[in-house]
C-alpha positions as CSV (number, residue, x, y, z in Angstrom):
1,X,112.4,80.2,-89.2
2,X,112.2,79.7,-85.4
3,X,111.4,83.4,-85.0
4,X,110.0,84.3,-87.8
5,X,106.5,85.0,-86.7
6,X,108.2,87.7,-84.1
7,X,110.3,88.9,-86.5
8,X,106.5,89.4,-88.9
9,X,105.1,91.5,-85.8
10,X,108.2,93.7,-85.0
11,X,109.5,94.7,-88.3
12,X,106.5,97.3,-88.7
13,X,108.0,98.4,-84.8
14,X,111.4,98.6,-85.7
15,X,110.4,100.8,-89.5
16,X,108.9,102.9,-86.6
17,X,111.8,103.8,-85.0
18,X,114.2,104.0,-87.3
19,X,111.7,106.5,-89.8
20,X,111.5,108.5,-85.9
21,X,115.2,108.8,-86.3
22,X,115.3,110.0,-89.7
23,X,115.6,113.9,-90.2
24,X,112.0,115.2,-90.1
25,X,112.1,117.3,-93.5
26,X,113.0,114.5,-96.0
27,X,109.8,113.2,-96.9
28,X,110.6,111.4,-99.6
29,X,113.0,109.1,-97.6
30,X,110.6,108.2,-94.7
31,X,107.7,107.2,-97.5
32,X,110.5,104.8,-99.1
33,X,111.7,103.2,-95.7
34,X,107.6,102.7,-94.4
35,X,107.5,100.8,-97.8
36,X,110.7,99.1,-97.6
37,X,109.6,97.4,-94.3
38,X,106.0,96.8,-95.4
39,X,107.1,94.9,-98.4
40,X,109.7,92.6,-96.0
41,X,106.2,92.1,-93.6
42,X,105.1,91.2,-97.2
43,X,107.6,88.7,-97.9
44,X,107.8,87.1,-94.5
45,X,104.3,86.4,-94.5
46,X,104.9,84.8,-97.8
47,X,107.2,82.6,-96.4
48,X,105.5,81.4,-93.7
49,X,102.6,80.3,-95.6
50,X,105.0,78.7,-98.2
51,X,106.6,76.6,-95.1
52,X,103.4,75.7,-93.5
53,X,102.8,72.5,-93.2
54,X,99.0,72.0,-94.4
55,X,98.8,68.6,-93.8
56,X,100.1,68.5,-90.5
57,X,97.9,71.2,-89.8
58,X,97.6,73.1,-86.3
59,X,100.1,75.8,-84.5
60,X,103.4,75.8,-86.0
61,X,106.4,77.8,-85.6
62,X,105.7,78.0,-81.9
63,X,107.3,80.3,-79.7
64,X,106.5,80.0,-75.9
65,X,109.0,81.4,-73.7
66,X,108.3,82.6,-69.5
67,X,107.4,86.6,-69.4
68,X,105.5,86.9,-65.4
69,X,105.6,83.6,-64.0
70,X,103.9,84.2,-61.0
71,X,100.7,85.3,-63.3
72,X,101.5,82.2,-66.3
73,X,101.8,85.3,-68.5
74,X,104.3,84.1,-71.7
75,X,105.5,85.5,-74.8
76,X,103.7,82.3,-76.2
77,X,102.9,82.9,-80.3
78,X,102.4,80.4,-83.3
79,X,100.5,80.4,-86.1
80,X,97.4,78.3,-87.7
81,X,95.8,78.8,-90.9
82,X,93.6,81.2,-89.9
83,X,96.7,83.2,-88.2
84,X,98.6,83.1,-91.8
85,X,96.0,84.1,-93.9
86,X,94.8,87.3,-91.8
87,X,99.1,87.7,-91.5
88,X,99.2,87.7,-95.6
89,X,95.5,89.9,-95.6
90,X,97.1,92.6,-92.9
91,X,101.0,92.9,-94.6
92,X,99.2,93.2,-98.4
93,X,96.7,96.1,-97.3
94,X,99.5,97.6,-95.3
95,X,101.8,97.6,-98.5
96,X,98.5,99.0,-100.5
97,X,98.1,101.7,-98.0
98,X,101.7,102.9,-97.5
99,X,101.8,102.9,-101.3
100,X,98.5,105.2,-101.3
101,X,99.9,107.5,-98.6
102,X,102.7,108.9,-100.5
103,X,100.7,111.8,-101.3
104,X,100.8,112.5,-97.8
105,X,101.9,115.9,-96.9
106,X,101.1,116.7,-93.6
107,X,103.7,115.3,-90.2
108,X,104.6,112.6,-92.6
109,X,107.4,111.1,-89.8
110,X,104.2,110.8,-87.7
111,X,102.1,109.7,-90.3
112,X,104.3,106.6,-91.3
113,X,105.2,106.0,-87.8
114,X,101.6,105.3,-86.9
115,X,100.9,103.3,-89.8
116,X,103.6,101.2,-89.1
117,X,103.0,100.4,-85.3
118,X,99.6,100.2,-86.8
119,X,100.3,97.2,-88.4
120,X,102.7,95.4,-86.0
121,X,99.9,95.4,-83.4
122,X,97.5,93.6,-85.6
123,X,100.0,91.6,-86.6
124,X,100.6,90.5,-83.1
125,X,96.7,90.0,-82.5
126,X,96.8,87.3,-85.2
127,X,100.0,85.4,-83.9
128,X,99.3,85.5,-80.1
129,X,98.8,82.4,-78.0
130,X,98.0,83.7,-75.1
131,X,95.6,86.4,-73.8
132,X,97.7,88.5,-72.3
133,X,99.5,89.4,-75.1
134,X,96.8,89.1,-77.5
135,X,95.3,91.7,-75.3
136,X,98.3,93.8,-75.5
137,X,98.5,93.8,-79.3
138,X,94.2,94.0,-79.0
139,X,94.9,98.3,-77.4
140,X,98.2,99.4,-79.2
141,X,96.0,99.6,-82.2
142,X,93.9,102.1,-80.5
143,X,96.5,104.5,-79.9
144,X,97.8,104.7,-83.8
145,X,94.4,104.6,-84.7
146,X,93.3,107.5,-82.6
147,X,95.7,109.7,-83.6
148,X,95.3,108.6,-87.6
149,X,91.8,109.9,-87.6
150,X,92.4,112.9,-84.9
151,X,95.1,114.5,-87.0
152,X,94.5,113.6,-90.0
153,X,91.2,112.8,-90.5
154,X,88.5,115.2,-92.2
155,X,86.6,118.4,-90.3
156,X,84.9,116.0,-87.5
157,X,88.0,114.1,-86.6
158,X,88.4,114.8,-83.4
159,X,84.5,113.5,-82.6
160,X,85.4,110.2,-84.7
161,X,88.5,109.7,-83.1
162,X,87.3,109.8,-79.1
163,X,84.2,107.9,-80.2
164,X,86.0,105.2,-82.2
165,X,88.8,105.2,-78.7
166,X,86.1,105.1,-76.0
167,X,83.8,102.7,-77.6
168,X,86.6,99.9,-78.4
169,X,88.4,100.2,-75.0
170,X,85.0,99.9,-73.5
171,X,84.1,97.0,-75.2
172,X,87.6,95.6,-74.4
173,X,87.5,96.1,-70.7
174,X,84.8,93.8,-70.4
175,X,86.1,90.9,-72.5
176,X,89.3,91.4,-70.7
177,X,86.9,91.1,-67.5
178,X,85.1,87.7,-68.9
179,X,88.6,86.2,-69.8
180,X,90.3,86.5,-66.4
181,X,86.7,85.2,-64.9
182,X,87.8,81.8,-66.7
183,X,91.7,82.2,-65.9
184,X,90.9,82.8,-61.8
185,X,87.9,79.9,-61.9
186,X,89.7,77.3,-64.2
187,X,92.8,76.7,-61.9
188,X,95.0,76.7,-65.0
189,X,97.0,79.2,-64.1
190,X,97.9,80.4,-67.2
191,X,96.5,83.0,-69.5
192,X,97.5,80.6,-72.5
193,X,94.1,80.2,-74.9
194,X,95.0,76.1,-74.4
195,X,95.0,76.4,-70.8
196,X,91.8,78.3,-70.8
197,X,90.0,76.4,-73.2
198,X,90.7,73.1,-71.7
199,X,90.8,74.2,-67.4
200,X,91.7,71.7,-64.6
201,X,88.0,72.8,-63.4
202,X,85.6,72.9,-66.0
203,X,83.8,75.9,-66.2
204,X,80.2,75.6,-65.3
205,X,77.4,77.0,-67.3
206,X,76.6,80.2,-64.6
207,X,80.5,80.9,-65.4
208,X,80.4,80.5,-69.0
209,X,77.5,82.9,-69.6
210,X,78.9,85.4,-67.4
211,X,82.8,85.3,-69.2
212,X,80.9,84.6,-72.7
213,X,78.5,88.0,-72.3
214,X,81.4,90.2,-71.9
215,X,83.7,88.6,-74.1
216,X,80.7,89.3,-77.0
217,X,80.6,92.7,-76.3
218,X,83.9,93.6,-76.5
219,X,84.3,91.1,-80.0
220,X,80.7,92.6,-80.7
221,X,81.8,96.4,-80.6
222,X,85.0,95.7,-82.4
223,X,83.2,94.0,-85.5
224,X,80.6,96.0,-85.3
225,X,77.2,94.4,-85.4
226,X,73.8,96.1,-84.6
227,X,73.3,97.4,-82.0
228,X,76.7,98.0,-81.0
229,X,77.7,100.0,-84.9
230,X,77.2,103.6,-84.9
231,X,81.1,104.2,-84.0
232,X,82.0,102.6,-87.9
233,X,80.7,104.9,-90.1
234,X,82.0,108.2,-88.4
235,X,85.3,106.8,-87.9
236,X,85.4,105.6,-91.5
237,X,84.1,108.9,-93.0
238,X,86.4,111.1,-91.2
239,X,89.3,108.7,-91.2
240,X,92.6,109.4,-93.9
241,X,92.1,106.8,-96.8
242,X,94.9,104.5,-95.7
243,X,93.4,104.4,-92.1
244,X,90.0,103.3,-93.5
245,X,92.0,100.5,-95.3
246,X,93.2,98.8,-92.4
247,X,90.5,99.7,-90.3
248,X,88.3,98.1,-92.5
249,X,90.3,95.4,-94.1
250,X,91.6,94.4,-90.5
251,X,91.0,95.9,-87.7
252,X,86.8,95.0,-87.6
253,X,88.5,91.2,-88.6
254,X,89.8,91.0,-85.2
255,X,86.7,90.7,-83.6
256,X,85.6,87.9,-86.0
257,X,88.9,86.0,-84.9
258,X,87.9,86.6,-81.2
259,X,85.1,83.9,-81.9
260,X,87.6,81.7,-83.4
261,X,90.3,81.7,-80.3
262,X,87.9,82.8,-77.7
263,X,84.5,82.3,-77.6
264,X,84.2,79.7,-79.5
265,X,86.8,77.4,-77.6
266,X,86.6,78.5,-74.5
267,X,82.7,79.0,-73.5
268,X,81.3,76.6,-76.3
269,X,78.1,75.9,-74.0
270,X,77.3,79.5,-73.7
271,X,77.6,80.6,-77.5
272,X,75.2,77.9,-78.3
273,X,72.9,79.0,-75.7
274,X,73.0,82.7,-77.1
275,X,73.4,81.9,-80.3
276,X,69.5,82.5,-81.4
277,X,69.7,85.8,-79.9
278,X,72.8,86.4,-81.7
279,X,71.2,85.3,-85.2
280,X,68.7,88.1,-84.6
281,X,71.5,90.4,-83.7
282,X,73.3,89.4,-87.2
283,X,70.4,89.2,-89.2
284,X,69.5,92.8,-88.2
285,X,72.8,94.0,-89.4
286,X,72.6,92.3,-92.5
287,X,69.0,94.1,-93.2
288,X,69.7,97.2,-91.4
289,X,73.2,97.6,-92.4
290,X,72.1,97.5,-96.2
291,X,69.2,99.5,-95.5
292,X,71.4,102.4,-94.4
293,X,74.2,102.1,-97.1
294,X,71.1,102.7,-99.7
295,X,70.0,106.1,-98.2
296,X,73.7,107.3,-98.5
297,X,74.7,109.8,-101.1
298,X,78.6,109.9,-99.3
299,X,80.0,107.1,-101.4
300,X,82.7,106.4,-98.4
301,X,79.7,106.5,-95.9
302,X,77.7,103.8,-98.2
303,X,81.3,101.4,-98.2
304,X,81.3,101.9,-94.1
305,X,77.5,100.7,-93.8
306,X,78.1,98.4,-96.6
307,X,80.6,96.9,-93.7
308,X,78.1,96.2,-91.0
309,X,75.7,94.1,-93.6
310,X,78.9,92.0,-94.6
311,X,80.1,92.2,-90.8
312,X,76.6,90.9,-90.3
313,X,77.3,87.8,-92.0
314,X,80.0,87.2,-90.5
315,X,78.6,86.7,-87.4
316,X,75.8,84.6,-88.5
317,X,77.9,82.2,-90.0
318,X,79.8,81.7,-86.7
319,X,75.7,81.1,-84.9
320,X,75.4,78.4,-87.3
321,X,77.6,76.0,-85.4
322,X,78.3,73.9,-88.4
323,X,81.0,73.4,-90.9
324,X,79.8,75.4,-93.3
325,X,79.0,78.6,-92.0
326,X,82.0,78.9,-89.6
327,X,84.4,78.1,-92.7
328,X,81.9,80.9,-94.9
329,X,82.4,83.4,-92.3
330,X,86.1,83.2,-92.3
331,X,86.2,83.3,-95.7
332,X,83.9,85.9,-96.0
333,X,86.4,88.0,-93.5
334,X,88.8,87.7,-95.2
335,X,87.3,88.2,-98.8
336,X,85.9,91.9,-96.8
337,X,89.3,92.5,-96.3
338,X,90.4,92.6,-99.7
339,X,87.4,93.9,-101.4
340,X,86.4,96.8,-98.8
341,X,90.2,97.3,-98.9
342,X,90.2,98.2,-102.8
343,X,86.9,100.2,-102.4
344,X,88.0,102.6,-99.9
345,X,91.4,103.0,-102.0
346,X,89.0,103.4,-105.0
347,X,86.7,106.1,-103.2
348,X,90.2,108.0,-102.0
349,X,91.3,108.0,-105.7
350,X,87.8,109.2,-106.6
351,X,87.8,112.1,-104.2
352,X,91.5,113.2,-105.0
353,X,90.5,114.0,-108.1
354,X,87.1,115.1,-107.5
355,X,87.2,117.1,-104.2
356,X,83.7,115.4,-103.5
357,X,82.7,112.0,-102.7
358,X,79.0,112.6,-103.2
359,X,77.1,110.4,-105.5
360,X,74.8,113.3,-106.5
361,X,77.5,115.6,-107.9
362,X,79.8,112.5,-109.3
363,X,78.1,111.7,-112.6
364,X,79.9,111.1,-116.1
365,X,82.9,109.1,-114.6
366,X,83.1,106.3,-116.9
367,X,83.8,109.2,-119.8
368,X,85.9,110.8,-117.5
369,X,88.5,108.4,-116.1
370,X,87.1,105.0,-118.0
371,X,89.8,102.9,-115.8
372,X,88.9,104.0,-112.4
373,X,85.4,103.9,-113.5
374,X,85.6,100.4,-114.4
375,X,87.5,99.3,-111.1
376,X,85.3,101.0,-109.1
377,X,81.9,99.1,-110.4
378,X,84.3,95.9,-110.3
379,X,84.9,96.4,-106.6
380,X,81.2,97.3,-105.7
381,X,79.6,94.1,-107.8
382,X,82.4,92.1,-105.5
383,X,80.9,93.9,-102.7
384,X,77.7,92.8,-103.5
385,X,78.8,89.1,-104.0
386,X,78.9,88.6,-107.6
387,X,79.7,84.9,-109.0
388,X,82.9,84.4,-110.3
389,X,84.4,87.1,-107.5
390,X,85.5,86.3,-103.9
391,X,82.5,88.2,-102.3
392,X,80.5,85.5,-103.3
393,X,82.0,82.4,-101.8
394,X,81.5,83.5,-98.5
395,X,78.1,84.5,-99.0
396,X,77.8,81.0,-100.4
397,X,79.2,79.0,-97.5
398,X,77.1,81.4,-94.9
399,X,74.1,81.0,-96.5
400,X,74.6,76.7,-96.7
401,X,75.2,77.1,-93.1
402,X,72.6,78.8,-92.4
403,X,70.1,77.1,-94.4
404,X,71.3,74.0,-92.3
405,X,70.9,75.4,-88.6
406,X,67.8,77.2,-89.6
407,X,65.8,78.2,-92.9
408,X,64.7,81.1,-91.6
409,X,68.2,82.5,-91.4
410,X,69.4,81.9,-95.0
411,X,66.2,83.5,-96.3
412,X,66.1,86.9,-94.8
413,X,70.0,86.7,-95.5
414,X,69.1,86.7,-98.8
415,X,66.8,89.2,-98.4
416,X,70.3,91.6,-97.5
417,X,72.0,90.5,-100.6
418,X,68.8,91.7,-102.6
419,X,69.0,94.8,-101.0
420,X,73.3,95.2,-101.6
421,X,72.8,94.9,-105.0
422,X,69.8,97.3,-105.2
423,X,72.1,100.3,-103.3
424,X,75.2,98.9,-105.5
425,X,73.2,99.1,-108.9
426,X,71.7,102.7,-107.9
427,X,75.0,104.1,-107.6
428,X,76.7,102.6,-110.1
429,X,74.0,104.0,-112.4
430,X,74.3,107.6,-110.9
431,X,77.9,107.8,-111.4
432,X,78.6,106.6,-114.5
433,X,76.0,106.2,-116.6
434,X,73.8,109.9,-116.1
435,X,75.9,112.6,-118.2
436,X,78.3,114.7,-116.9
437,X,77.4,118.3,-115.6
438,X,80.5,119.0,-116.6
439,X,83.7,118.2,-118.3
440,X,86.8,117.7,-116.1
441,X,90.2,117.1,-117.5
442,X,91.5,114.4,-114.8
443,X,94.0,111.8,-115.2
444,X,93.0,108.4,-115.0
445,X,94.4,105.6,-112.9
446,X,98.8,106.4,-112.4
447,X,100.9,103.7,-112.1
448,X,101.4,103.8,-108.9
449,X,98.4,103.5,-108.0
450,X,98.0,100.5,-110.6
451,X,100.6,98.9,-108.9
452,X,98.6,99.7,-105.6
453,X,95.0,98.1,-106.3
454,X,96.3,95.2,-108.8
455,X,97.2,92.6,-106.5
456,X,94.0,93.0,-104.3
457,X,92.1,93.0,-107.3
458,X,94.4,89.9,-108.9
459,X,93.3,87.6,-105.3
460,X,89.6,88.9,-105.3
461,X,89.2,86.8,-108.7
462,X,91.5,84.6,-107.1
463,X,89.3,83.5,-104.3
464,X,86.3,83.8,-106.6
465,X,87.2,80.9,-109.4
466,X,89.5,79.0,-107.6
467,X,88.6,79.5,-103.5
468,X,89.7,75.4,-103.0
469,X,93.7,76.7,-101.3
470,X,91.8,79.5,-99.0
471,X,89.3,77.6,-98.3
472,X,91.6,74.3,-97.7
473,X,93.9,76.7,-95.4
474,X,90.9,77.7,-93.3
475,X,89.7,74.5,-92.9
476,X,93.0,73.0,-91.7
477,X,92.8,75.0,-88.2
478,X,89.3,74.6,-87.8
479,X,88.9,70.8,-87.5
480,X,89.9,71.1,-83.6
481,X,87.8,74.1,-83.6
482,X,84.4,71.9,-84.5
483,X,85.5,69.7,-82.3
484,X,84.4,72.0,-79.4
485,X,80.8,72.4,-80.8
């Protein structure tokens, strides 16, 4: 088990390589391998949290080992909580999403090879102890990325893609910039997120508002929150289905965990200092975010600006600086994950069968295909934070924390919610309950892709009735976090 958090973020690396040197025309092999080394990320991940040691809580199965001395660079990883649950959230939807791509028919080697490295450098994001190589991890999952949406993306990919590229490695120049501010002033010398967070020479406040303001714009950009948004929705509407999965369901996560081993540890002083400004930045979102998802008629444009709003609350639980909201935004990260996960699958099943994802033209479904239907108003009332469903929880925890640190917060974050289930409830009514133009004779939900949505759907209901081991997990690797605040 020494290695086994290594062995999590190079498996994906090594189905990579060995689907590059299978023979190019034999589809149905390279599909079969991608899945084959998504499910042993699967079962790994599995493992790890079965092993972890709750109670004791903290990093465990540490690996530090020298890489550039004279820079205190290491291959140092280990994982918390927080690390295993966003390990279990990025190996499920990358099994969901392999599983959705076999109808893939276009450079599948490629295909398959980018989803796979794809994965591995998330995977790495979430296990790294040290900047360096969390930075490392942070851009490989811009190149897969890039090329997922340029290639196979819809008829504006190529715009998406470059915007979704320039954007992110803009915003992560400058946190790179605000994080070797603190390595060269702290006299640690060591890019470790220990040594940074607790430096030989404490970092004074001028220092820790310059390192903290581009730190928040790169984690800012990556989310997204408002004003820093309008790359989401174009790469989400032009990106391939299983791209939008894991952009969605991970990729804007790791700017929320930025907060959680960067900012928040390492520049405490200056995140309470902007914190105010950051409400109003996260509030905005919330509103605006929701605002925007109610004038779509693209049902996958709707789910991306349905992202900012939840995105938004994300963030405000972190501004809270209590308890409750930083364990609600967590939660509510990873409860995004899954359910924006299932909705984008559930849109891509939707289109396939349709050829349209426009909520003017889609009417009748629940006579049509009665399962999908059904799954589909499940995922959006999850969305929208329905009791009983995972959506909720988080929503719940924000909006304590929030209430706490400032009234003003929780009630025009309520206001958002209003507003989610108003855009939720319009289309839900469009699309299944006006009668159908038309007839189609579609097939309803396949087995596969049963076998797909089920266990995302199984954990959002889950984490909705019985959240106590999520919540317990979270908790466990944020006590030292608090401590900072």
């Amino acid at each position: 088990m020494k290695w086994i958090l290594a062995i999590i973020v190079f498996n994906p690396m090594v189905g990579a390589l060995v689907i590059a040197l299978l023979p190019k025309n034999n589809d149905k092999l390279i599909k079969w391998t991608a899945l084959l080394f998504g499910l042993i990320s699967l079962a790994l991940s599995i493992a790890v949290y079965a092993v972890y040691d709750i109670n004791k809580g903290g990093f465990q199965f540490v690996r530090n080992v020298a890489w550039i001395k004279e820079a205190g660079i290491s291959f140092y990883i280990g994982a918390d909580g927080i690390s295993i649950a966003f390990l279990m959230l990025t190996s499920l939807l990358l099994v969901g999403s392999l599983i959705y791509s076999f109808i893939v028919d276009k450079r599948v080697k490629e295909y398959f090879i980018f989803i796979l490295i794809l994965a591995g450098s998330m995977a790495g994001v979430f296990v790294s102890l040290d900047f360096i190589l969390f930075y490392i991890f942070w851009e490989i999952g811009l190149v897969p990325m890039y090329f997922l949406i340029g290639i196979w993306g819809g008829t504006r990919r190529e715009y998406a893609a470059i915007k979704f590229f320039l954007y992110t490695l803009f915003g992560s120049v400058f946190m790179l910039l605000g994080v070797l501010g603190l390595y060269f002033y702290s006299g640690a010398h060591s890019f470790s997120f220990a040594a940074l967070a607790n430096p030989v020479r404490a970092y004074s406040m001028h220092v820790q508002t310059l390192a903290f303001l581009g730190i928040f714009l790169g984690l800012a950009i990556k989310l997204p929150i408002f004003p820093f948004h309008t790359w989401l929705p174009d790469a989400h509407v032009q990106a391939p289905t299983a791209a939008s999965v894991l952009l969605a369901g991970i990729l804007l996560k790791m700017g929320g965990y930025g907060f959680i081993r960067i900012i928040i540890p390492m520049v405490p002083q200056a995140f309470a200092r902007f914190a105010p400004y950051i409400a109003v930045m996260a509030l905005i979102s919330i509103i605006y975010g929701a605002y925007l998802a109610m004038a779509q008629d693209d049902l996958k444009k709707m789910v991306a600006y349905s992202s900012i709003s939840h995105m938004g609350f994300v963030t405000l639980g972190f501004v809270t600086l209590n308890n409750y909201g930083i364990q609600g935004a967590v939660f509510q990260m990873m409860s995004h994950g899954l359910i924006t996960g299932l909705m984008f699958m559930l849109v891509g099943l939707v289109y396939e069968r349709y050829h349209t994802r426009l909520i003017s033209e889609l009417h009748g479904l629940i006579w049509q295909i009665p399962t999908l239907a059904t799954l589909l108003v499940f995922g959006s009332f999850a969305s929208a934070g329905m009791p009983s469903l995972s959506g909720f929880i988080g929503e719940l925890y924000v909006l304590m924390g929030s209430a706490k640190a400032n009234t003003g917060y929780a009630i025009l974050a309520c206001l958002g919610i209003i507003m989610t289930f108003g855009y939720i409830l319009t289309m839900i009514n469009k699309i299944n309950l006006k009668e159908p133009k038309k007839l189609f004779q579609i097939g309803d939900l396949t087995a596969r892709e049963a076998i797909m949505v089920s266990p995302v759907i199984l954990l959002i209901i889950t984490f909705g009735i019985v959240p106590a081991p999520l919540l317990r997990l979270i908790k466990s690797a944020l006590i030292p976090l608090l401590s900072k605040l």
